[in-house]
BALOBA-1460 file (C-alpha; in Angstrom, 3 decimals):
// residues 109
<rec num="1" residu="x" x="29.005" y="-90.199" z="4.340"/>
<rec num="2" residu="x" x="26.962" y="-87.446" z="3.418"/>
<rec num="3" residu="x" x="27.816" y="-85.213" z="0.560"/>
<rec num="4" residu="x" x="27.761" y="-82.069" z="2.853"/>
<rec num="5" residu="x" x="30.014" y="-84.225" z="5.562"/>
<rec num="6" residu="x" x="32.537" y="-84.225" z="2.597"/>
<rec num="7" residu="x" x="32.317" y="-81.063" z="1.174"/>
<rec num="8" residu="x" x="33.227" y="-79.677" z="4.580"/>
<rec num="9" residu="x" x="36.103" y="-81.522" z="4.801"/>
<rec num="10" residu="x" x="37.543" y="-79.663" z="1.513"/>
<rec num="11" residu="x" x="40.154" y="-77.089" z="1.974"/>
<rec num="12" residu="x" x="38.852" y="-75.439" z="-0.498"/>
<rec num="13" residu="x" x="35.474" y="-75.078" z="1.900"/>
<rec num="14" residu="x" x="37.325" y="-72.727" z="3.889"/>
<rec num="15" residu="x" x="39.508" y="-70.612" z="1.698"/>
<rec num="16" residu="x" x="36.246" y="-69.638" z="-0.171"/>
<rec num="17" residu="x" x="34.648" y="-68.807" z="2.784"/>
<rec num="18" residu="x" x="31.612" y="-71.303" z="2.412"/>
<rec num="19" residu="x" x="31.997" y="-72.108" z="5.928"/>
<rec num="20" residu="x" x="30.232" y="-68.393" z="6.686"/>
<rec num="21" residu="x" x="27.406" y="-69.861" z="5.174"/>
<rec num="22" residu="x" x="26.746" y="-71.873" z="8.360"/>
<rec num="23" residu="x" x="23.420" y="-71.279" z="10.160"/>
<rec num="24" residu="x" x="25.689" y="-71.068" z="13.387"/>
<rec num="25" residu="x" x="28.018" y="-68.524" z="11.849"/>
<rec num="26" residu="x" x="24.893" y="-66.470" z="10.903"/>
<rec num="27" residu="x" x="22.901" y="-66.571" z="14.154"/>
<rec num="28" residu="x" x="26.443" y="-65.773" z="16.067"/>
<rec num="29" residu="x" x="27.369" y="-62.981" z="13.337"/>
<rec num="30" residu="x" x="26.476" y="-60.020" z="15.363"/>
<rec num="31" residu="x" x="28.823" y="-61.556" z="18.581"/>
<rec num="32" residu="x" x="31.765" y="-62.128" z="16.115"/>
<rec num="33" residu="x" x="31.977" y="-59.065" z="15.013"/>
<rec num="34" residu="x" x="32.401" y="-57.942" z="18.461"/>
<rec num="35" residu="x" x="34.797" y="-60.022" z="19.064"/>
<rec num="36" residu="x" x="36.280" y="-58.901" z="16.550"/>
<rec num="37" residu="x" x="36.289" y="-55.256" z="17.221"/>
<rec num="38" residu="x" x="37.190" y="-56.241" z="20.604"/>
<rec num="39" residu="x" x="40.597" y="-57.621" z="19.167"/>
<rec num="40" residu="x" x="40.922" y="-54.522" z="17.161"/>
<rec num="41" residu="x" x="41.077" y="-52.181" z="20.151"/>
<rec num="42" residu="x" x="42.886" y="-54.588" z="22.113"/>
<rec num="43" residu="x" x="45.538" y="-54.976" z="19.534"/>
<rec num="44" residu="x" x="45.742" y="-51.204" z="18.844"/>
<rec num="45" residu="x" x="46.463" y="-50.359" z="22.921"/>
<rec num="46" residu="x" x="49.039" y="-52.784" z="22.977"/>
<rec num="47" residu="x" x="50.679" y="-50.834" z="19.681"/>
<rec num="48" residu="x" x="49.672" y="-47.438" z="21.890"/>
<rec num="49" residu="x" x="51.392" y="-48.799" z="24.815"/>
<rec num="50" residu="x" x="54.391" y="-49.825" z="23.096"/>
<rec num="51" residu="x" x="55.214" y="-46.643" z="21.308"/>
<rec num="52" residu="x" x="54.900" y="-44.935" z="24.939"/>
<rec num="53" residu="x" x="57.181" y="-46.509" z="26.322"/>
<rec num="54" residu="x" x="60.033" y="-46.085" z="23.591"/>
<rec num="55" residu="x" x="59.105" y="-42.649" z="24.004"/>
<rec num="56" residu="x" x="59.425" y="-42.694" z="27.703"/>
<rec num="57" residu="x" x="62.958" y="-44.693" z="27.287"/>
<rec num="58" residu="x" x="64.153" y="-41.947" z="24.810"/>
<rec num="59" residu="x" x="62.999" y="-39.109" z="27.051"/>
<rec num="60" residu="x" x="64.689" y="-40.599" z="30.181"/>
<rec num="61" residu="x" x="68.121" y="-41.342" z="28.352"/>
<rec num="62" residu="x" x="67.431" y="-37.666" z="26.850"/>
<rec num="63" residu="x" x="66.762" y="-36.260" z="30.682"/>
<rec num="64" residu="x" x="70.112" y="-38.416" z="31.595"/>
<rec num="65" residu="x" x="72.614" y="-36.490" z="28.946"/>
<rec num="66" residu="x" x="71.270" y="-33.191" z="29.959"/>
<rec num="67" residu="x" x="71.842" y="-34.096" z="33.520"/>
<rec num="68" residu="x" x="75.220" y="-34.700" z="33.165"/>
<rec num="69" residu="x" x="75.900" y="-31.533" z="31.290"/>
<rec num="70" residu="x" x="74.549" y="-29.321" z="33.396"/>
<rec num="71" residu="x" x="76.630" y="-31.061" z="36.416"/>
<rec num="72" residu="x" x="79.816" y="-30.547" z="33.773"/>
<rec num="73" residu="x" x="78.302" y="-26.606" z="33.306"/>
<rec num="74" residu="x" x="77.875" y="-25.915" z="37.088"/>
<rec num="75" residu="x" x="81.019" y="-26.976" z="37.823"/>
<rec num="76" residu="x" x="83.081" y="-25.268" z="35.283"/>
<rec num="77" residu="x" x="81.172" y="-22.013" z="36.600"/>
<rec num="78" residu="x" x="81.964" y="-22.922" z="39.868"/>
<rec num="79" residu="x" x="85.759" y="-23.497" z="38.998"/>
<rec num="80" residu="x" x="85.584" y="-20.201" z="37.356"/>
<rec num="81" residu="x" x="83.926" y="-18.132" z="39.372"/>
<rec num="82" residu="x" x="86.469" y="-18.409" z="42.171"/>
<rec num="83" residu="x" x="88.700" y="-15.777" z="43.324"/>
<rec num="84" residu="x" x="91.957" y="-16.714" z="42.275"/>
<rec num="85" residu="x" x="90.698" y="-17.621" z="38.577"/>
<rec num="86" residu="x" x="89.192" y="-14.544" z="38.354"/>
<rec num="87" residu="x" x="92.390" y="-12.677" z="39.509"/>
<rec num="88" residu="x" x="94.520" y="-14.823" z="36.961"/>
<rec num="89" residu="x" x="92.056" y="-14.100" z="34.189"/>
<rec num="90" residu="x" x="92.140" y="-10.305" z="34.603"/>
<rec num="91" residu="x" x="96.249" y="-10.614" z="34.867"/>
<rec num="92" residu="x" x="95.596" y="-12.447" z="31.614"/>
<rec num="93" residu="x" x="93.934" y="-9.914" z="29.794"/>
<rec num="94" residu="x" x="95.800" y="-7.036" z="30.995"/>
<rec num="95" residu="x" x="93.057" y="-5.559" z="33.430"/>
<rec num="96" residu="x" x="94.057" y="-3.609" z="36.270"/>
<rec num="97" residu="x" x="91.640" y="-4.560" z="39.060"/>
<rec num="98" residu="x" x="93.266" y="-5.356" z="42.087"/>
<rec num="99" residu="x" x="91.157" y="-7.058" z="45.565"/>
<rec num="100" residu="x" x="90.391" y="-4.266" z="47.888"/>
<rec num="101" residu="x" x="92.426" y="-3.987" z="51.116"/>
<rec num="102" residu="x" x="89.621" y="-2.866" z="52.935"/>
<rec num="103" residu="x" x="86.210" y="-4.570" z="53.469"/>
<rec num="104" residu="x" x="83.632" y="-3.346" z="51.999"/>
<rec num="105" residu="x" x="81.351" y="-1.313" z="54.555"/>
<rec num="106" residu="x" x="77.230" y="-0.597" z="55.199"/>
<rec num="107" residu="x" x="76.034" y="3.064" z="55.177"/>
<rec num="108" residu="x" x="73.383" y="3.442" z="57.761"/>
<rec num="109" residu="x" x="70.766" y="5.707" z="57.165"/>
């Protein structure tokens, strides 16, 4: 075996990064690093995309809450805003409006 045979065999060959040494690895530098770049953008949508949709979950559980409390808030102004609870809440406080006996009536011109 030759002694370059066995020196690529070494561990140690790759850790210190004698394998870039390669004619191979230097003809095919120029396509690496695109690959590599390529990997780097690819790697860095995925990270986009994944922080977009948390966001999108936290908006649409956000969206959900406020739903629900404005249906609670409409209809505790629709509960109050009828005629009897307004009647019982001026009794309440003492106000002396009463519901007119007569309707009201259009003034024509």
């Amino acid at each position: 075996m030759s002694e370059k045979k066995k020196k690529k065999r070494k561990i140690g060959y790759f850790l210190i990064g004698e394998w870039m040494k390669e004619d191979f690895v230097i003809k095919q530098s120029k396509f690496l690093v695109w690959i590599a770049f390529l990997f780097t953008i690819f790697i860095s949508n995925d990270y986009s995309f994944q922080q977009n949709m948390k966001h999108i979950e936290v908006l649409k559980d956000s969206l959900e809450h406020v739903s629900n409390e404005n249906l609670i808030l409409a209809t505790k102004l629709t509960y109050a805003s009828r005629q009897s609870q307004i009647e019982s809440m001026l009794k309440a406080r003492n106000i002396d409006l009463v519901t007119p006996k007569q309707p009201a009536f259009v003034i024509n011109k």
